[in-house]
C-alpha positions as CSV (number, residue, x, y, z in Angstrom):
1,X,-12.4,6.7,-1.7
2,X,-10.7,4.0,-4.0
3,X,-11.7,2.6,-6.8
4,X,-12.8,-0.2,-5.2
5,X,-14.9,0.9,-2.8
6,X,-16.9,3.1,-5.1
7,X,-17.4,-0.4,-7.1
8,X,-18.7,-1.7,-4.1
9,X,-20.9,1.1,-3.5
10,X,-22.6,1.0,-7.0
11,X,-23.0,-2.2,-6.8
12,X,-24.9,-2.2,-4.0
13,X,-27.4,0.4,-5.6
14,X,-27.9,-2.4,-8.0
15,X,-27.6,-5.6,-6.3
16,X,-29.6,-4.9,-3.1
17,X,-29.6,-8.1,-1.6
18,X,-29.8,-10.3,-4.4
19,X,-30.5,-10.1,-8.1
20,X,-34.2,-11.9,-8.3
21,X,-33.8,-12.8,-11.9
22,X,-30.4,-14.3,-12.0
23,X,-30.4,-16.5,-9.0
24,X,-33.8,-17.7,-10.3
25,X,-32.4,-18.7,-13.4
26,X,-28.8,-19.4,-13.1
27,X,-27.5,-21.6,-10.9
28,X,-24.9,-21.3,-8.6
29,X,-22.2,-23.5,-10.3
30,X,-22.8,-22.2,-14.1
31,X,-19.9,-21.0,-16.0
32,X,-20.0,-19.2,-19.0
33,X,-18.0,-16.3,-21.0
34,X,-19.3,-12.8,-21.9
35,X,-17.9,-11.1,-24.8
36,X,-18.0,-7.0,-24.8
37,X,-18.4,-5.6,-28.0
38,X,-18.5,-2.2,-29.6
39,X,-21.2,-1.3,-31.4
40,X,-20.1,1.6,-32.9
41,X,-16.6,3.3,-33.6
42,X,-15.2,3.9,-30.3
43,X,-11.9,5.2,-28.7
44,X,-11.3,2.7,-25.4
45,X,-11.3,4.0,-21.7
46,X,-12.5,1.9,-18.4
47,X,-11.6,-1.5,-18.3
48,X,-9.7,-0.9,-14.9
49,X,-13.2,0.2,-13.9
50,X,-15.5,-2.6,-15.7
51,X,-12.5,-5.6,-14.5
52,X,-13.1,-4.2,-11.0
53,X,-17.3,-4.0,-11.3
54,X,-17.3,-7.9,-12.5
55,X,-14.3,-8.7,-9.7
56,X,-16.8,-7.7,-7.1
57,X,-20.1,-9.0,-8.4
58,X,-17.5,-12.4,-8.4
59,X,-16.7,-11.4,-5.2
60,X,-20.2,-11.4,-3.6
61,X,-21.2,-15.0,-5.0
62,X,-17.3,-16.0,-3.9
63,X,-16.8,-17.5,-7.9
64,X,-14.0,-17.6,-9.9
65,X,-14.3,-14.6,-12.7
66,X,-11.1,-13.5,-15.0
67,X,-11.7,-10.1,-17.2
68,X,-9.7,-9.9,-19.8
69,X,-8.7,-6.7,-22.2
70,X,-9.0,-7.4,-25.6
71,X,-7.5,-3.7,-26.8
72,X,-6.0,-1.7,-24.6
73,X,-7.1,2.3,-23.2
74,X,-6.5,4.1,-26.2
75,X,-7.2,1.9,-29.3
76,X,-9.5,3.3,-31.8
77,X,-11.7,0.3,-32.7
78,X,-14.2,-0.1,-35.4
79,X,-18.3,-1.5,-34.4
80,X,-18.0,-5.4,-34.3
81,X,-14.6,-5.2,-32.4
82,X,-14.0,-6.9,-29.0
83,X,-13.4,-4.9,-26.1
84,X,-12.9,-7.8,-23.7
85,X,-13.7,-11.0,-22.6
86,X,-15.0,-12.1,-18.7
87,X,-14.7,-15.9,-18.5
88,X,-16.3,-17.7,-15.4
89,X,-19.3,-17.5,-13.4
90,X,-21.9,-16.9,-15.1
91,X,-23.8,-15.4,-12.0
92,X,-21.2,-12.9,-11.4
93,X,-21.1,-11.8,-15.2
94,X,-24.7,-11.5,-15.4
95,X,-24.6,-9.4,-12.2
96,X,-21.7,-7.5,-12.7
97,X,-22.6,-6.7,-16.4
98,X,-25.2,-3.2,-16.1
99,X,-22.5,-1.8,-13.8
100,X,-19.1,-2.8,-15.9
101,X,-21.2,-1.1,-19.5
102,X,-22.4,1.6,-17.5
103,X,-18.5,3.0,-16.6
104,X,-17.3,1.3,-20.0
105,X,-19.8,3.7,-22.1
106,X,-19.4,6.5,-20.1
107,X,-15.7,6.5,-20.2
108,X,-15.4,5.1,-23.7
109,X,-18.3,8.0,-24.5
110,X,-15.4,10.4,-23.4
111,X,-12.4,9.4,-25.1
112,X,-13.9,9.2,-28.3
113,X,-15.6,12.8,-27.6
114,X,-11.9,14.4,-26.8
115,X,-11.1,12.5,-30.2
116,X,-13.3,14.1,-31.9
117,X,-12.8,17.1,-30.5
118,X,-9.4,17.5,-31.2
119,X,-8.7,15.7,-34.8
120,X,-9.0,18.8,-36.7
121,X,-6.8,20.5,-34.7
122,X,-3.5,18.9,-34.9
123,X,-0.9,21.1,-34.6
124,X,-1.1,23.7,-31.8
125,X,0.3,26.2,-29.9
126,X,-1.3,25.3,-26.4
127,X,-2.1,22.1,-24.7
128,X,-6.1,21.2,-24.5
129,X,-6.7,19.8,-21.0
130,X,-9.9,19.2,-19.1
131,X,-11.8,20.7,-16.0
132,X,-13.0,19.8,-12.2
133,X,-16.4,19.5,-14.2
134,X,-16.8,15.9,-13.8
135,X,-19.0,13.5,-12.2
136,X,-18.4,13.5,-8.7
137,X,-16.3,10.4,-7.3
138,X,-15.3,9.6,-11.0
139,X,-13.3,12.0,-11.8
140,X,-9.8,10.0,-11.7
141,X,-11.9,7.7,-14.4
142,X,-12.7,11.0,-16.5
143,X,-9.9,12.4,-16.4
144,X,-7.9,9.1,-17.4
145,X,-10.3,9.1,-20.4
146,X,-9.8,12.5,-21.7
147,X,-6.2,11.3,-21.8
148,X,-6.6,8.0,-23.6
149,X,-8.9,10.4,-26.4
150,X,-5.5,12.4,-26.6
151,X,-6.3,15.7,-24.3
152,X,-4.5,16.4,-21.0
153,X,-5.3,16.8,-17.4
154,X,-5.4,20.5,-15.9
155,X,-5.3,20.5,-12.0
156,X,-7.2,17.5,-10.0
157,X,-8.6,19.0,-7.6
158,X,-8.4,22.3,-5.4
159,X,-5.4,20.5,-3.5
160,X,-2.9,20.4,-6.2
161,X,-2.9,23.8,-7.7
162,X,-3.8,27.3,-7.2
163,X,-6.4,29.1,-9.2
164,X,-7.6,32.8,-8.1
165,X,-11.2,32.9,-9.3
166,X,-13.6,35.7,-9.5
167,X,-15.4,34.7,-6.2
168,X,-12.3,34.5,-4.4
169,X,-11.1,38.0,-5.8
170,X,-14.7,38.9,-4.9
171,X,-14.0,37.5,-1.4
172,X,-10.9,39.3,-0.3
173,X,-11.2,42.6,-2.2
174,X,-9.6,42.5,-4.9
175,X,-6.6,40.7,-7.3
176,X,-3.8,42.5,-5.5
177,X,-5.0,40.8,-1.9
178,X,-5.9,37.4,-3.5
179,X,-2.6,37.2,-4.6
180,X,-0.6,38.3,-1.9
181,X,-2.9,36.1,0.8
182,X,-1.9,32.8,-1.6
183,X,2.0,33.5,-1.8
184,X,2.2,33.7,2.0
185,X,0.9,30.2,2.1
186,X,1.9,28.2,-0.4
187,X,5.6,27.3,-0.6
188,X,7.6,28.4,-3.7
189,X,7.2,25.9,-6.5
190,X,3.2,26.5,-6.6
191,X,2.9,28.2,-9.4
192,X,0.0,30.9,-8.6
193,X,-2.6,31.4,-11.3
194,X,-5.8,34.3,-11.6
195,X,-9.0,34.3,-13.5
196,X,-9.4,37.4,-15.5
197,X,-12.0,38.9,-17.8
198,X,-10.4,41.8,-19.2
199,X,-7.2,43.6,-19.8
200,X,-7.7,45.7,-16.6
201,X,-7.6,42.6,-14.3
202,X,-4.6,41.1,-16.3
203,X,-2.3,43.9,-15.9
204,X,-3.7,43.6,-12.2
205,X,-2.8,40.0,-11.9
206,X,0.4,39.9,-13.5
207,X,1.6,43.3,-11.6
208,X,0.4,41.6,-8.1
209,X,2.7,38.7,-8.8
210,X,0.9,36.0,-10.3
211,X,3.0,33.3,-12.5
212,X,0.2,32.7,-15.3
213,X,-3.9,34.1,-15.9
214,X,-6.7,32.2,-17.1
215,X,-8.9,34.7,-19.9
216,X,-11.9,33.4,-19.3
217,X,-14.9,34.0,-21.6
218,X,-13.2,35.7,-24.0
219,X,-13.8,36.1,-27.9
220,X,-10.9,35.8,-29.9
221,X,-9.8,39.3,-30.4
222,X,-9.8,40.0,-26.8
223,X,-7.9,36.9,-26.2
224,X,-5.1,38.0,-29.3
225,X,-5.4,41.3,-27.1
226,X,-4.3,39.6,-23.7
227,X,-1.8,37.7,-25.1
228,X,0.2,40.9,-27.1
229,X,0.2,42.7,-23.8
230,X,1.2,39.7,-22.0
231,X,4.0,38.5,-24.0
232,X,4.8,42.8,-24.5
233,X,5.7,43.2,-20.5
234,X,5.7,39.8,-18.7
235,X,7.1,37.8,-21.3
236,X,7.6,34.5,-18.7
237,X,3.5,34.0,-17.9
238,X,2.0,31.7,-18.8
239,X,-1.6,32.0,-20.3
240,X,-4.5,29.7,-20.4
241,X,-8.0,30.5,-22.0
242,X,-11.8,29.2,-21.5
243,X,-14.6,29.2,-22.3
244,X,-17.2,27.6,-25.0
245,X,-14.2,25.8,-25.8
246,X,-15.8,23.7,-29.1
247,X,-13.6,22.1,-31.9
248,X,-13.8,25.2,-33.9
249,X,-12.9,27.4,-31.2
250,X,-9.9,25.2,-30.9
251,X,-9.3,25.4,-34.3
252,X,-9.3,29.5,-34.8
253,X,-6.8,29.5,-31.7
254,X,-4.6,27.3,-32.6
255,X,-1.3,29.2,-33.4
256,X,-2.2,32.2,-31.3
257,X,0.7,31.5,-28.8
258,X,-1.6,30.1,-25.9
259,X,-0.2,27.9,-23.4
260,X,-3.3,26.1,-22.2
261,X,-6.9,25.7,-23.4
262,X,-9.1,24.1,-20.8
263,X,-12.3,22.7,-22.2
264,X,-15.0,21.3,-19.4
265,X,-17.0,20.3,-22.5
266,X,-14.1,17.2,-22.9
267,X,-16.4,15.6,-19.6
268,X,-20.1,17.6,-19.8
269,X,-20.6,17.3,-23.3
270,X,-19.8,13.7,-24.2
271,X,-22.2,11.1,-24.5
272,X,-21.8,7.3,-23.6
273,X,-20.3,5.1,-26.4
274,X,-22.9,2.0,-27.7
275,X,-21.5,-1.5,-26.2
276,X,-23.1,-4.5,-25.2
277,X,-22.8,-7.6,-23.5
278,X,-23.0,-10.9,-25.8
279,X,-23.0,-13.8,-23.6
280,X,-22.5,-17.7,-24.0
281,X,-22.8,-20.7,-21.6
């Protein structure tokens, strides 16, 4: 589903048929401009999403609307600071408003989260990327917001990469069959990763085939453990880690020599950003 149509869809869960208090009050031919601000520090993610939320609501009452960034994806801003400006009818601003803050905070919520996260750790061995633990149908917004707060996207979805987990290997039998049943169907630049949860199922993994092993829920120790062994005999692997993946976490395994982090927390654990709507007629 495209971003538009998911618009359309939410706004529909808001609009109904008509918003009661607006059309009371407004009429049809007002025009006014609304100003979003930032009420607190803020990295900015989601103005393709909150330009597309008051396009539509413009779109229903067929008025003239023009969103407009003030500071692109990316910009840390400071409370007070203009985040964009809608100019038209005021109908369509006033409708379009709950639904345009609502994906601005969430996403702005997790840029400045990832931010956070990740300004004590500067200088690393591994690249911090985020999950599939997103909100279903927003993902491509999520994930475009853990990349404007300076992380990186692992896989999309279960389309564009392959990732042996424990319910698979649970599945089929075992690592050795997991493996072997993946390489005869994907063609040869898939890389083929496996979940593991000890050195056992490592040396498993790597001795089946596979080009790289997520450690997942590992302490530190173990995961030095993994890596000796792993850069001992197959040298080329590469190795990511989860797990309670925190800013201190990334922190103690920073120089360790892994190649990926993935931290779901970058999406479940952020909370929405403070902005609001000032408008003027």
């Amino acid at each position: 589903m495209n971003l538009a149509d998911r618009i359309a869809a939410a706004l529909d869960e808001d609009l109904g048929p008509g918003d009661l208090t607006t059309e009371a009050c407004i009429d049809a031919a007002a025009m006014g401009k609304g100003t979003l601000i930032a009420k607190q520090r803020v990295v900015v993610s989601g103005h393709a999403a909150a330009k597309a939320a008051f396009e539509e609501a413009a779109r229903r009452y067929g008025a003239f609307l023009v969103y407009q960034a003030q500071v692109p994806d990316g910009s840390v801003v400071a409370p007070g600071t203009a985040l964009a400006t809608v100019n038209g009818s005021l109908r369509a601003i006033l409708v379009g408003e709950r639904l345009a803050l609502n994906l601005l905070m969430r996403m702005c919520g997790i840029a400045s989260h990832v931010r956070r996260t990740l300004q004590d750790v500067p200088h690393t061995t591994f690249r911090a990327v985020d999950t599939r633990k997103t909100t279903p149908l927003w993902r491509d917004l999520e994930k475009a917001a853990v990349r404007d707060g300076g992380g990186h996207n692992h896989r999309f979805g279960l389309f564009d990469g392959v990732l042996i987990k424990d319910n698979h290997i649970a599945a089929v039998g075992g690592i050795g069959p997991a493996v072997e049943r993946v390489r005869s169907r994907v063609h040869h630049l898939v890389r083929v990763q496996v979940e593991v949860g000890d050195q056992a199922e490592l040396a498993e993994a790597l001795d089946a085939g596979a080009d790289g092993v997520l450690l997942d829920n590992m302490d530190d120790a173990a995961i030095a453990a993994c890596l000796d062994l792993v850069r001992t005999r197959w040298p080329e692997a590469f190795v990511e880690a989860s797990g309670n993946m925190d800013a201190g976490r990334l922190a103690s395994l920073a120089e360790v020599g892994l190649d990926v982090v993935s931290v779901g927390g970058f999406v479940h654990q952020a909370t929405w950003a403070d902005l609001s709507l000032r408008v003027a007629s």
